[in-house]
C-alpha positions as CSV (number, residue, x, y, z in Angstrom):
1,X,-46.2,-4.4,26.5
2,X,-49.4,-4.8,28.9
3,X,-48.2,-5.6,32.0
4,X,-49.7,-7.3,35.2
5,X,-50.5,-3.9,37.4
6,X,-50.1,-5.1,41.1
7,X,-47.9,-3.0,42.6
8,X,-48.2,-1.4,46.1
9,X,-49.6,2.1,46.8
10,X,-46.8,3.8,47.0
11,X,-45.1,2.8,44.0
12,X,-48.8,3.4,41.9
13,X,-49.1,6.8,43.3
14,X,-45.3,7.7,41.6
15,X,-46.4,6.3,38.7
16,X,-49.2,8.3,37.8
17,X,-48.9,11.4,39.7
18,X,-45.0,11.4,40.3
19,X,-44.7,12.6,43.8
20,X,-48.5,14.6,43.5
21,X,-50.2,12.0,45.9
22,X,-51.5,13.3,49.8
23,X,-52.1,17.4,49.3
24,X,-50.1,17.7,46.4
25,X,-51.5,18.6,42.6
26,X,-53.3,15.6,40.3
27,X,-54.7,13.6,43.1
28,X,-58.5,13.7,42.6
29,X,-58.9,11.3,39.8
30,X,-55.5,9.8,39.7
31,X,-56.5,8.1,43.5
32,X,-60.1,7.0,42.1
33,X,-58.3,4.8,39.4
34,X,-55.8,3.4,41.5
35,X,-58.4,2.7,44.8
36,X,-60.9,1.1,41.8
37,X,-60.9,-2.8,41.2
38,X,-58.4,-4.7,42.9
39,X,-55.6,-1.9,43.5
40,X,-55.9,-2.0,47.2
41,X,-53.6,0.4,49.4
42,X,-52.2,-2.6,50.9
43,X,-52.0,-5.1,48.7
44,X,-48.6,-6.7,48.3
45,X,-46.8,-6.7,45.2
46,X,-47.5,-10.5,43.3
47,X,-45.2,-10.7,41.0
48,X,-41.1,-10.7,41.8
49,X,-40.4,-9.1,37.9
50,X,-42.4,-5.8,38.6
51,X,-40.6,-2.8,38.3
52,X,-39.8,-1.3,41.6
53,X,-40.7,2.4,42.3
54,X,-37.1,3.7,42.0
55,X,-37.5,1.8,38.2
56,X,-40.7,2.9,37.4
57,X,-39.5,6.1,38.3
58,X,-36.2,5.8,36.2
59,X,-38.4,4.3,33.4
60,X,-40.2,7.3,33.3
61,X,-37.7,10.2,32.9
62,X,-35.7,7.9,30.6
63,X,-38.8,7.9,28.8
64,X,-39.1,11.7,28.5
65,X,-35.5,12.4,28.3
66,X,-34.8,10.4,25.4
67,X,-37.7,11.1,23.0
68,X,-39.3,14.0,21.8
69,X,-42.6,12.3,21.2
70,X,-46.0,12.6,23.1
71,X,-46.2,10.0,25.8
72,X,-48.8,8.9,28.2
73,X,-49.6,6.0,30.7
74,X,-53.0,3.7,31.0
75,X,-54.5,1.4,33.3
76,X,-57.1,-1.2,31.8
77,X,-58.9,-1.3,35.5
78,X,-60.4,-4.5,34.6
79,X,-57.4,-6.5,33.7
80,X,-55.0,-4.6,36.4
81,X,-52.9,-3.9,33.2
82,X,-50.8,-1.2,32.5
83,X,-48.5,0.4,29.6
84,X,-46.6,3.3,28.6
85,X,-47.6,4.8,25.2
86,X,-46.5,6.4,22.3
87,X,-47.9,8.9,20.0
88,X,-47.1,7.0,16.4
89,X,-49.1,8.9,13.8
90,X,-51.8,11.7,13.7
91,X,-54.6,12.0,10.5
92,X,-55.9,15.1,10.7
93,X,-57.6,15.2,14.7
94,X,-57.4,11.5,15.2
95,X,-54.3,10.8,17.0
96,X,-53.0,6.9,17.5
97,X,-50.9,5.7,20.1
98,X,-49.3,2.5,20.8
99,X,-47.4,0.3,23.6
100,X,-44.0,-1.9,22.7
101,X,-46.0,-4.0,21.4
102,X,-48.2,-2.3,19.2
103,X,-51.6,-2.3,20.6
104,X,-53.2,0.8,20.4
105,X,-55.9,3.3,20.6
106,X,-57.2,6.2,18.8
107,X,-58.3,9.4,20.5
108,X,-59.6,12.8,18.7
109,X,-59.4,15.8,21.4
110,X,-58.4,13.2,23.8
111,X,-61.8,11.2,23.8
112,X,-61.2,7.1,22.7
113,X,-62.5,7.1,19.5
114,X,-61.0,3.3,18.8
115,X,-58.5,0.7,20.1
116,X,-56.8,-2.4,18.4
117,X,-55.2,-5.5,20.1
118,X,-57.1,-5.6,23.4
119,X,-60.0,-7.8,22.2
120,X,-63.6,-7.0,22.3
121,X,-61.8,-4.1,20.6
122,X,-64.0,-0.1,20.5
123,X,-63.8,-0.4,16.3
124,X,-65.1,3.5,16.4
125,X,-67.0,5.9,17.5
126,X,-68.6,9.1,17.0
127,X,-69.1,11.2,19.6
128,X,-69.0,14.9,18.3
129,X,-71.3,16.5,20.4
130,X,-70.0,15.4,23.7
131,X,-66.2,16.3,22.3
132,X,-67.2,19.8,21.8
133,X,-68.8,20.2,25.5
134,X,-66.0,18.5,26.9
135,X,-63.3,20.2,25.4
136,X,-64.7,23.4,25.7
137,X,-65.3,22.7,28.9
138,X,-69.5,23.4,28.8
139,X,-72.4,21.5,30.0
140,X,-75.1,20.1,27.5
141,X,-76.3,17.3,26.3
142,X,-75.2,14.8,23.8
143,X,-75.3,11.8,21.8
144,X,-72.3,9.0,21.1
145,X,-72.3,5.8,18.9
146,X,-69.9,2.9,19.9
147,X,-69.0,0.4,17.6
148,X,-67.9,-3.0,18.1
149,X,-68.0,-6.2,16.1
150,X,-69.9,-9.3,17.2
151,X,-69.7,-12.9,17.2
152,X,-70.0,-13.4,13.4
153,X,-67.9,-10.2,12.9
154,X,-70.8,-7.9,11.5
155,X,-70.5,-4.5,13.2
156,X,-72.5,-3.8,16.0
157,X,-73.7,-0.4,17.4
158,X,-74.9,1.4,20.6
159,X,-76.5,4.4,20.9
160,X,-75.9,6.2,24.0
161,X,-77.5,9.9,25.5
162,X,-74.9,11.8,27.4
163,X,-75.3,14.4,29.7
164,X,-72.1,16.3,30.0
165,X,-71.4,18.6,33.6
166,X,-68.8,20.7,34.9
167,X,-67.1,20.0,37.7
168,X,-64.3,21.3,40.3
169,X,-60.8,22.8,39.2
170,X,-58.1,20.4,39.5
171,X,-54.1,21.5,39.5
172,X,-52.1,18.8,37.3
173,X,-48.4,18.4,37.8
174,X,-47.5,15.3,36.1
175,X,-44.6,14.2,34.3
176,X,-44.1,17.4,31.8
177,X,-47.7,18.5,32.4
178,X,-48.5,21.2,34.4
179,X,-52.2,22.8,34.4
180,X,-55.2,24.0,36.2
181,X,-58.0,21.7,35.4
182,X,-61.6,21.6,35.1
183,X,-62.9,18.3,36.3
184,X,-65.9,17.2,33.0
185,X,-68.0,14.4,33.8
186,X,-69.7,12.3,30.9
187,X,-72.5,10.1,32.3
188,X,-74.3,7.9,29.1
189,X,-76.9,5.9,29.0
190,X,-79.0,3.2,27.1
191,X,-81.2,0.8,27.2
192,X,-78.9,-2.1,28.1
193,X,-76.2,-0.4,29.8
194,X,-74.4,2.8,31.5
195,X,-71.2,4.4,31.9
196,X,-69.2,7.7,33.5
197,X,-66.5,9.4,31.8
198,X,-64.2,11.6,33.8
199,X,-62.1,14.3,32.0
200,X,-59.6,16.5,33.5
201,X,-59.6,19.8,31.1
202,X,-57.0,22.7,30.9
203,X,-57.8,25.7,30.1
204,X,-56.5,25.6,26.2
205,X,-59.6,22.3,25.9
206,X,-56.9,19.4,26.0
207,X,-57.5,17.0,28.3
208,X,-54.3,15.9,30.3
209,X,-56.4,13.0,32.3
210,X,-59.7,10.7,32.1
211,X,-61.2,7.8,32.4
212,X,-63.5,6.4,29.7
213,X,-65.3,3.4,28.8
214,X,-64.5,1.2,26.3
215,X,-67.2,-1.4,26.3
216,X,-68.4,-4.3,28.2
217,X,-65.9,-6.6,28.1
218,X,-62.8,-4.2,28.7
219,X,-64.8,-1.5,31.5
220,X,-62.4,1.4,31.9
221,X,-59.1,2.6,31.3
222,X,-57.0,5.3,32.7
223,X,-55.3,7.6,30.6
224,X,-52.6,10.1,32.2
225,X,-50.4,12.4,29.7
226,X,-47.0,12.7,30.5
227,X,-46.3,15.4,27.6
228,X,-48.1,17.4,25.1
């Protein structure tokens, strides 16, 4: 389920980096997506049904203790919405993963290649060139095609140039994930809009963190593995 995400710092920063905040491993982009939006450090939880940080933090080896599956958290930034997810099926690189209740998205190397459920839905993509920089950790240039469907429901597409750099090493240790990172940043552009991906990359091309774009309407989510 897509929950309200308006927790305090505290509890946030045990969420996605469990116990990695201040000096420790996994805090570089994990503290840009919880300072983004309205996730303020001192912001005061709103709603009495949250899960408290001792829960959360239950919730999440339960999670890992009791199923063998690959399992990851997002953040949709722009909704302050976030969900635990399963991996349900893979067909051939495209794997799909869903929350509770069965919205989901589609990644291939770990780059969003669709979602379902949210609305405004990302219908596909192809984005080989910039998968291939990113996962072999390389800078180049690229080009990606988002699909979406408009108001009369005829597919819609945008054409984007990318310019793919490398970054700083990052050390993960998150959930069952432990790796030394090379920060990838995607920066596209069109002419009627612009967006930064962010990839955290280990040294075997899979990447454990990021933040990607999924369109106008939805803006960003976060995406944190908690298992391979």
């Amino acid at each position: 389920m897509i929950r309200p995400l308006t927790l305090v710092f505290g509890t946030l920063c045990l969420v996605f980096a469990l116990a990695s905040c201040g000096n420790q491993p996994g805090r570089g982009l994990v503290m840009k997506s919880i300072t983004s939006g309205a996730l303020k450090k001192n912001q005061a939880p709103a709603n009495a049904d949250m899960p408290s940080q001792q829960e959360l933090e239950a919730n999440i080896s339960h999670a890992l203790a009791n199923s063998d599956k690959r399992l990851s958290i997002v953040v949709i930034e722009k909704r302050d919405s976030f969900s635990f997810l399963t991996e349900i099926s893979q067909n051939g690189p495209i794997r799909t993963w869903a929350s509770p209740d069965r919205r989901t998205l589609s990644t291939s190397s770990g780059l969003i290649v669709a979602t379902r459920g949210l609305g405004f839905d990302l219908m596909s993509a192809s984005l080989p060139g910039s998968k291939a920089l990113v996962t072999s950790r390389k800078a180049g240039q690229a080009q990606r095609v988002l699909r979406y469907l408009d108001g009369e429901n005829q597919k819609q597409e945008l054409r984007f140039s990318c310019r793919v750099s490398r970054g700083k090493p990052q050390k993960i240790a998150i959930g069952e994930i432990r790796a030394s990172t090379i920060t990838m940043t995607e920066s596209c552009r069109s002419s009627g809009a612009s967006f930064e991906n962010t990839y955290l990359v280990d040294g075997r091309g899979r990447i454990v963190q990021s933040r990607q774009w999924l369109g106008a309407e939805n803006s960003y989510i976060f995406w944190q593995k908690l298992r391979h």
